[in-house]
FIMI-82341 format. One record per residue: residue number from 0; x, y, z of N, C-alpha, C, O in turn; residue in one letter. Coordinates in steps of 0.2 Angstrom, whole numbers, plus 5000, padded with zeros to 4 digits. Last residue first. Example, Ala and Ser with C-alpha at 12.3 -4.5 7.8 and 13.67 -1.06 7.14 Angstrom:
<rs>
+-----+--------+---------+------+---------+----------+-------+--------+---------+------+--------+---------+------+-----+
:   n : n_east : n_north : n_up : ca_east : ca_north : ca_up : c_east : c_north : c_up : o_east : o_north : o_up : res :
+-----+--------+---------+------+---------+----------+-------+--------+---------+------+--------+---------+------+-----+
:   1 :   5064 :    4989 : 5035 :    5068 :     4995 :  5036 :   5064 :    5000 : 5039 :   5067 :    5006 : 5040 :   S :
:   0 :   5066 :    4972 : 5039 :    5062 :     4978 :  5039 :   5066 :    4984 : 5039 :   5071 :    4983 : 5042 :   A :
+-----+--------+---------+------+---------+----------+-------+--------+---------+------+--------+---------+------+-----+
</rs>
This chain:
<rs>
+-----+--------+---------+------+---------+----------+-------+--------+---------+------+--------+---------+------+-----+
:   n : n_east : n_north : n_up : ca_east : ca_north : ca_up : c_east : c_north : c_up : o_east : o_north : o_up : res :
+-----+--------+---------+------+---------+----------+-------+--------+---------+------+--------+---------+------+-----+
: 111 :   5003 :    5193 : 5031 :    5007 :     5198 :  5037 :   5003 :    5198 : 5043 :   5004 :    5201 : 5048 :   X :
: 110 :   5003 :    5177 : 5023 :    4999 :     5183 :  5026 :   5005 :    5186 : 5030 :   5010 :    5183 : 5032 :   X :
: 109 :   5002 :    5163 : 5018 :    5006 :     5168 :  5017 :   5004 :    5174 : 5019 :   5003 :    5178 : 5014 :   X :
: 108 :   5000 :    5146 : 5023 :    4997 :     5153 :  5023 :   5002 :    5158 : 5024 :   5005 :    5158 : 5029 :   X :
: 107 :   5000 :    5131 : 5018 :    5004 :     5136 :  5018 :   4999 :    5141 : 5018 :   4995 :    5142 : 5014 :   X :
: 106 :   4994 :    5115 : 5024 :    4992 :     5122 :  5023 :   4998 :    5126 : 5022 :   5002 :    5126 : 5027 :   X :
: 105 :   4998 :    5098 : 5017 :    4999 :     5103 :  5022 :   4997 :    5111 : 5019 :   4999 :    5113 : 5013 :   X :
: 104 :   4990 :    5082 : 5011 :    4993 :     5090 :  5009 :   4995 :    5092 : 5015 :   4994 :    5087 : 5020 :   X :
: 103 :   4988 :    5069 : 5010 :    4982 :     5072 :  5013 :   4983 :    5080 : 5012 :   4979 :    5084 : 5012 :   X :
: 102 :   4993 :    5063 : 4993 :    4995 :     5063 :  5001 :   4990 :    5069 : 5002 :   4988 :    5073 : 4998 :   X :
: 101 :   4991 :    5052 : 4980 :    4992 :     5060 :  4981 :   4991 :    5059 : 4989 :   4988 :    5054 : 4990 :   X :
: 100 :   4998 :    5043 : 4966 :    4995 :     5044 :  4973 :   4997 :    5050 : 4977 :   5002 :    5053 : 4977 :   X :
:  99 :   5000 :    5046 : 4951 :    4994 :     5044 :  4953 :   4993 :    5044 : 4961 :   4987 :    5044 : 4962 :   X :
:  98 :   5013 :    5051 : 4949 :    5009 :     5054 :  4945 :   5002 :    5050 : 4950 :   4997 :    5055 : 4952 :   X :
:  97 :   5021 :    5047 : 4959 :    5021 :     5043 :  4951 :   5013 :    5045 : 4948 :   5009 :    5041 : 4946 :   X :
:  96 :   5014 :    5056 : 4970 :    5020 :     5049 :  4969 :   5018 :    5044 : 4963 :   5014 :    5039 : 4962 :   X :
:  95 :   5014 :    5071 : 4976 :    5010 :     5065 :  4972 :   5016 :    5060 : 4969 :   5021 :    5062 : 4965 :   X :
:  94 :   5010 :    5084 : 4988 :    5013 :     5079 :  4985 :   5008 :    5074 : 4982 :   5002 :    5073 : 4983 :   X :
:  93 :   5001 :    5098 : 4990 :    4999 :     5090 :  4992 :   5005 :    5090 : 4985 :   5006 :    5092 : 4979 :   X :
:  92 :   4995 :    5110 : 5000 :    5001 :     5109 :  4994 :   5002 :    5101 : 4996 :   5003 :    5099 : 5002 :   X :
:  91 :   4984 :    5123 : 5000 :    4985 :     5117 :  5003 :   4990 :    5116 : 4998 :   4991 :    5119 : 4993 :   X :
:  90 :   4988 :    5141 : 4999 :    4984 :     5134 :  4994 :   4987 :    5129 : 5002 :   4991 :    5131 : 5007 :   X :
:  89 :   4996 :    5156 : 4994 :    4993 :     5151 :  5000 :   4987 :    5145 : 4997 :   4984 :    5145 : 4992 :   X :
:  88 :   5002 :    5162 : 4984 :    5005 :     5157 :  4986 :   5001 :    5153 : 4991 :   5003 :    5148 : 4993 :   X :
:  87 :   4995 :    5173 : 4984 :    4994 :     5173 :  4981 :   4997 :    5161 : 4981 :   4994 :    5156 : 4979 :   X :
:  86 :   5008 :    5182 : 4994 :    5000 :     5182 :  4997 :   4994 :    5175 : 4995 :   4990 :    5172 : 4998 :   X :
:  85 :   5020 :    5174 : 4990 :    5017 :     5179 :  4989 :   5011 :    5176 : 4992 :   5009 :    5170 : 4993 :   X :
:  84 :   5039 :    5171 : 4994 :    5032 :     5168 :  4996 :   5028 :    5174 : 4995 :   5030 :    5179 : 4999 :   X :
:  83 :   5053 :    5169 : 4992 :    5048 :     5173 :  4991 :   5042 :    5174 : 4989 :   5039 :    5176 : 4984 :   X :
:  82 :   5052 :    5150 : 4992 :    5055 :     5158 :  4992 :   5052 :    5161 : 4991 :   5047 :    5160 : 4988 :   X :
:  81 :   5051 :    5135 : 4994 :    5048 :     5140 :  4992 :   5052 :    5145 : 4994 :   5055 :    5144 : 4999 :   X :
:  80 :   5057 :    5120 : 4991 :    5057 :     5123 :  4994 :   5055 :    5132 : 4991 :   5056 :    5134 : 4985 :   X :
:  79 :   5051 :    5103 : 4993 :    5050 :     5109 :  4989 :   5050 :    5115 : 4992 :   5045 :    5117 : 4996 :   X :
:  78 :   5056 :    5087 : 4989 :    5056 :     5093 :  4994 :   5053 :    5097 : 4991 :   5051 :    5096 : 4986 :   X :
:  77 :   5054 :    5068 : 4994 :    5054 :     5073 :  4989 :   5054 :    5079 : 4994 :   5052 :    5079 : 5000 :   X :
:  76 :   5061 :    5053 : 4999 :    5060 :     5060 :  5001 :   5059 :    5066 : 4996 :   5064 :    5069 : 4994 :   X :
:  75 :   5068 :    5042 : 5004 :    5063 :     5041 :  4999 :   5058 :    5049 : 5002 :   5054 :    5049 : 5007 :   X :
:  74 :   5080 :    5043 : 5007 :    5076 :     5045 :  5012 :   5068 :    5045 : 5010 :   5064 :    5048 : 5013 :   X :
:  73 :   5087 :    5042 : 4997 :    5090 :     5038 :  5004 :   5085 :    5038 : 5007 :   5085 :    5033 : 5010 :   X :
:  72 :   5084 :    5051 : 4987 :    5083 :     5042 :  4987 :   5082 :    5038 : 4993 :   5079 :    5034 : 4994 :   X :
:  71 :   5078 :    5067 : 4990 :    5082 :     5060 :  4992 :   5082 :    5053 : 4994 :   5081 :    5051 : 4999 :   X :
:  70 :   5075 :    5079 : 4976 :    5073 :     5072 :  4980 :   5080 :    5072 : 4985 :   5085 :    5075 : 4985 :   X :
:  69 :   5067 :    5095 : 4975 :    5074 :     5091 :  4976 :   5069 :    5084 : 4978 :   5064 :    5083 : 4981 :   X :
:  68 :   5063 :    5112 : 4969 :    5060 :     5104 :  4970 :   5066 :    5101 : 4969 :   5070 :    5102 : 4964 :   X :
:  67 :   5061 :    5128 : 4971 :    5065 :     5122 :  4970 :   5063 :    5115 : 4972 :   5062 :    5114 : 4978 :   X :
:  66 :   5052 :    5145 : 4968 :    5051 :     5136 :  4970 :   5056 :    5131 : 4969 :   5056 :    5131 : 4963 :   X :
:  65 :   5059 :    5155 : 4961 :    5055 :     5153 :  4965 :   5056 :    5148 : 4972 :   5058 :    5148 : 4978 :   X :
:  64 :   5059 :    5150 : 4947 :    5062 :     5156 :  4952 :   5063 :    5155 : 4956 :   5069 :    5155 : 4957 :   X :
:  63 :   5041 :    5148 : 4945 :    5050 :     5147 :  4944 :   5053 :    5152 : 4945 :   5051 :    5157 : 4944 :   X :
:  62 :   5028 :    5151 : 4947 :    5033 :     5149 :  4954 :   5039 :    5148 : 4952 :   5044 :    5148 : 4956 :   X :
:  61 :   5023 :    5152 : 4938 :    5020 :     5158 :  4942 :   5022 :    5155 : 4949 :   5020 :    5155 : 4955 :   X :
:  60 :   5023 :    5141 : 4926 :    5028 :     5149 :  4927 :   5027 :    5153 : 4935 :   5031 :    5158 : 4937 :   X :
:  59 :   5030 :    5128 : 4937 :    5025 :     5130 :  4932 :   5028 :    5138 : 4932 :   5032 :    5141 : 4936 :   X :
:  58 :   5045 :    5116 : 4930 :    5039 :     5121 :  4936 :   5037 :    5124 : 4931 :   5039 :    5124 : 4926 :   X :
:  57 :   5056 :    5103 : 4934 :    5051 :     5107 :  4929 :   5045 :    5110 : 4934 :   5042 :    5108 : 4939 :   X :
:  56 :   5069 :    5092 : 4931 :    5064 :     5096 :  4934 :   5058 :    5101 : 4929 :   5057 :    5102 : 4923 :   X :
:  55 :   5077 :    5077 : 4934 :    5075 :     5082 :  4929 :   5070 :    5086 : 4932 :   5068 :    5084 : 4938 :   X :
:  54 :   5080 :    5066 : 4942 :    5082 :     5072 :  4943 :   5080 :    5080 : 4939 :   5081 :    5085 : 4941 :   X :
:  53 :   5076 :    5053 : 4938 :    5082 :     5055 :  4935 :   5085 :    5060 : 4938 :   5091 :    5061 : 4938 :   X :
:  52 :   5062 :    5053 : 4941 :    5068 :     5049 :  4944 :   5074 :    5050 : 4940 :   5079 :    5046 : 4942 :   X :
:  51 :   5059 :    5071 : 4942 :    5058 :     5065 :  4936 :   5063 :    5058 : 4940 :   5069 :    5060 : 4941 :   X :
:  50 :   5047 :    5082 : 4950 :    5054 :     5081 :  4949 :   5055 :    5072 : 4944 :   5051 :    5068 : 4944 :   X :
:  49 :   5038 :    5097 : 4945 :    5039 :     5089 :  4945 :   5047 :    5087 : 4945 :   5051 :    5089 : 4942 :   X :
:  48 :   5026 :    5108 : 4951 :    5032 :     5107 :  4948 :   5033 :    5098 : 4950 :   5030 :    5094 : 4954 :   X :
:  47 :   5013 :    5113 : 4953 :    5017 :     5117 :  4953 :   5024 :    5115 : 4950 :   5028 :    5119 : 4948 :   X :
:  46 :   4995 :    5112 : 4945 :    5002 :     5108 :  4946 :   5008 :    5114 : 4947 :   5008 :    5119 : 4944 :   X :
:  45 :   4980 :    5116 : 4956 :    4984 :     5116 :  4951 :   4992 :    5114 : 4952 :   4995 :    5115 : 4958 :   X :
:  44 :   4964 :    5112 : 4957 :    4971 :     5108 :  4958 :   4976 :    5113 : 4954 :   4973 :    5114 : 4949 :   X :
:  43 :   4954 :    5127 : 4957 :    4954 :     5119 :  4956 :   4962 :    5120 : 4956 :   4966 :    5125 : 4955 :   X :
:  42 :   4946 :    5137 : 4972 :    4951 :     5136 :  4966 :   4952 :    5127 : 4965 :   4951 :    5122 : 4969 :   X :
:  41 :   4944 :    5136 : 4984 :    4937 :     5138 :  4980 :   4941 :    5138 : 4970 :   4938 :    5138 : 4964 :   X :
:  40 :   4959 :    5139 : 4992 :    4951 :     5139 :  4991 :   4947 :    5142 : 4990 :   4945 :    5148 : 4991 :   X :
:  39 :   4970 :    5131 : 4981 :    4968 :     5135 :  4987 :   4960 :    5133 : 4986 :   4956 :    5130 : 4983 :   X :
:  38 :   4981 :    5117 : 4980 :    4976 :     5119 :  4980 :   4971 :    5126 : 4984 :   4970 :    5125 : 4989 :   X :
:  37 :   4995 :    5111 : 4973 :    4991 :     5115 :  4977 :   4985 :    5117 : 4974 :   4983 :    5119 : 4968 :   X :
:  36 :   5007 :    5097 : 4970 :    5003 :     5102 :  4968 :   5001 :    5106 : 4974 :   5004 :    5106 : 4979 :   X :
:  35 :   5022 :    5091 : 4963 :    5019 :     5094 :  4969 :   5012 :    5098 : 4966 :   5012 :    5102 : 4962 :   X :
:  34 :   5029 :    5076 : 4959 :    5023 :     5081 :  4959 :   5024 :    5085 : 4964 :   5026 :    5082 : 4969 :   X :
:  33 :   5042 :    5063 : 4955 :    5036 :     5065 :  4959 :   5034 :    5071 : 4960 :   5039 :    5073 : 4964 :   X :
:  32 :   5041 :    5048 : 4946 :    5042 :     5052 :  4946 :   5038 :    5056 : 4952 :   5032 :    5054 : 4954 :   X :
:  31 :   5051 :    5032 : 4953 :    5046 :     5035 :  4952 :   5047 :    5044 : 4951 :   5051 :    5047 : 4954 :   X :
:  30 :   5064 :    5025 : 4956 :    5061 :     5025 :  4949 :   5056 :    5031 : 4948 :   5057 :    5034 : 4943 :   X :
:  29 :   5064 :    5029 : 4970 :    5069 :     5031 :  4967 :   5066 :    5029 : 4959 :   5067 :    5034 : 4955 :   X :
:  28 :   5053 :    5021 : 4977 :    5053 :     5030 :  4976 :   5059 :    5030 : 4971 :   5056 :    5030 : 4966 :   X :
:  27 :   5043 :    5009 : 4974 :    5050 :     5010 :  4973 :   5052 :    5017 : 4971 :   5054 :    5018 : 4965 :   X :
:  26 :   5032 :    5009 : 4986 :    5034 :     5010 :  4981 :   5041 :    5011 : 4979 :   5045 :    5013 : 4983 :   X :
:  25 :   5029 :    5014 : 5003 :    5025 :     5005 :  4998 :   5025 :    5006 : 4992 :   5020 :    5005 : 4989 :   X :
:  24 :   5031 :    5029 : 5004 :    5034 :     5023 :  5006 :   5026 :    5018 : 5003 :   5021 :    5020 : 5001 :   X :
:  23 :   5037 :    5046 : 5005 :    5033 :     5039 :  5001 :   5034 :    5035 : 5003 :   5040 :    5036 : 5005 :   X :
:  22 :   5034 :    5062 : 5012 :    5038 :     5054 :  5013 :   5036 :    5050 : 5011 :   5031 :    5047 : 5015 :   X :
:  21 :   5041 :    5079 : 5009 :    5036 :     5072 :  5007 :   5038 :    5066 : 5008 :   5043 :    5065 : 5005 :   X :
:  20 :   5042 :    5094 : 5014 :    5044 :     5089 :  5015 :   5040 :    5082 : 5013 :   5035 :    5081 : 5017 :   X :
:  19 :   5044 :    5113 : 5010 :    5039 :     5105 :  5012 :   5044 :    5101 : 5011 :   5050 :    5102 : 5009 :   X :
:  18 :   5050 :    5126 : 5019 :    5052 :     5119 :  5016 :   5047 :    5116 : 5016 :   5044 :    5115 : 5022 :   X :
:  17 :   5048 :    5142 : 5015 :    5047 :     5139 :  5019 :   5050 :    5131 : 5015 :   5052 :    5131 : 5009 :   X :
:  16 :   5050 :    5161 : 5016 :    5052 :     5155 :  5015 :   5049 :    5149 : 5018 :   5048 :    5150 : 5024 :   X :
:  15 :   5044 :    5177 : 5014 :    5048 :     5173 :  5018 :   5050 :    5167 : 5015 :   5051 :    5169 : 5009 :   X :
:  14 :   5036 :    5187 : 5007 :    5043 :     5188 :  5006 :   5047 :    5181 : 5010 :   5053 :    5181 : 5010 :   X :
:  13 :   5024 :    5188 : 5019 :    5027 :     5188 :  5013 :   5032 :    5192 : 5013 :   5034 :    5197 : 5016 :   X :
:  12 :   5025 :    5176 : 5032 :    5024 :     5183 :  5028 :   5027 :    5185 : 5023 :   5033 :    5184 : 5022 :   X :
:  11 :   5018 :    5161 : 5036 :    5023 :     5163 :  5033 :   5023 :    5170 : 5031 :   5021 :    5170 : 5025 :   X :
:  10 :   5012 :    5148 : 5045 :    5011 :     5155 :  5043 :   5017 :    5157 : 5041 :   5022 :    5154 : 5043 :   X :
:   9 :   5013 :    5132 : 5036 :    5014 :     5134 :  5040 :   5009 :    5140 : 5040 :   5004 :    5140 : 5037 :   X :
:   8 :   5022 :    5113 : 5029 :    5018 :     5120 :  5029 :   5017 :    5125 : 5035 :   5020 :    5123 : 5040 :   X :
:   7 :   5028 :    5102 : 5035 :    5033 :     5108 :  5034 :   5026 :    5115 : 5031 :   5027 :    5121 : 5032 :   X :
:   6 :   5023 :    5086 : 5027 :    5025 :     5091 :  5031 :   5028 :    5097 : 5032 :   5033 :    5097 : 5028 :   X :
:   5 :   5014 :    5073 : 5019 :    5018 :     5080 :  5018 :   5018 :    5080 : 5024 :   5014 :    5077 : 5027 :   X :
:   4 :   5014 :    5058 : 5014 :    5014 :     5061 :  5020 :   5018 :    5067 : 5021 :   5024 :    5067 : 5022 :   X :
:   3 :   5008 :    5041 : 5007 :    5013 :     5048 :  5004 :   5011 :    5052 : 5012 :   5006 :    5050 : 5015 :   X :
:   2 :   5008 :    5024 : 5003 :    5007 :     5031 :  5008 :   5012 :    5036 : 5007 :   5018 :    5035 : 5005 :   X :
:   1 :   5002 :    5011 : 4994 :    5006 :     5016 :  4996 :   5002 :    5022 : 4998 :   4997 :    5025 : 4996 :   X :
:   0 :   5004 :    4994 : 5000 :    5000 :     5000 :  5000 :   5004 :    5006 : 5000 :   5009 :    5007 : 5004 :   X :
+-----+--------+---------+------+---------+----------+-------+--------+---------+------+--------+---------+------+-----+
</rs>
């Protein structure tokens, strides 16, 4: 069975930083590619960036710069580290492992 498990969201004012942290387990992470999305509310899903078992990367425009997405194998662990975090940035932020299993999310709120 696999289990995905965010953490690291938070309060944060803009302009700050924050780390997610995602933990898969009952799959072979290091093959797999894996997602981050977010959702605010009353908004639909939207994708923020992906990392590829290779290492490859990719983000959406309205976070590149930004957003940096890292794995580690060791620790079947994906990351997503945020930067200059705008008002605009607040959504729930849900990991996804190999495209199809997605994890319960953590809150980011970007507020003063």
């Amino acid at each position: 069975q696999v289990h995905v498990v965010e953490s690291g969201g938070g309060l944060v004012q803009p302009g700050g930083s924050l780390r997610l942290s995602c933990a898969a387990s009952g799959l072979t992470f290091s093959s797999r590619t894996m997602a981050w999305y977010r959702q605010a509310p009353g908004k639909s899903r939207e994708w923020v960036a992906t990392i590829t078992n290779s290492g490859g990367t990719k983000y959406a425009d309205s976070v590149k710069g930004r957003f940096t997405i890292s794995r580690d194998n060791t620790k079947n662990t994906v990351y997503l580290q945020m930067n200059s975090l705008k008002p605009e940035d607040t959504a729930v932020y849900l990991c996804c492992a190999s495209m199809t299993y997605f994890g319960q999310g953590t809150q980011v709120t970007v507020s003063s």
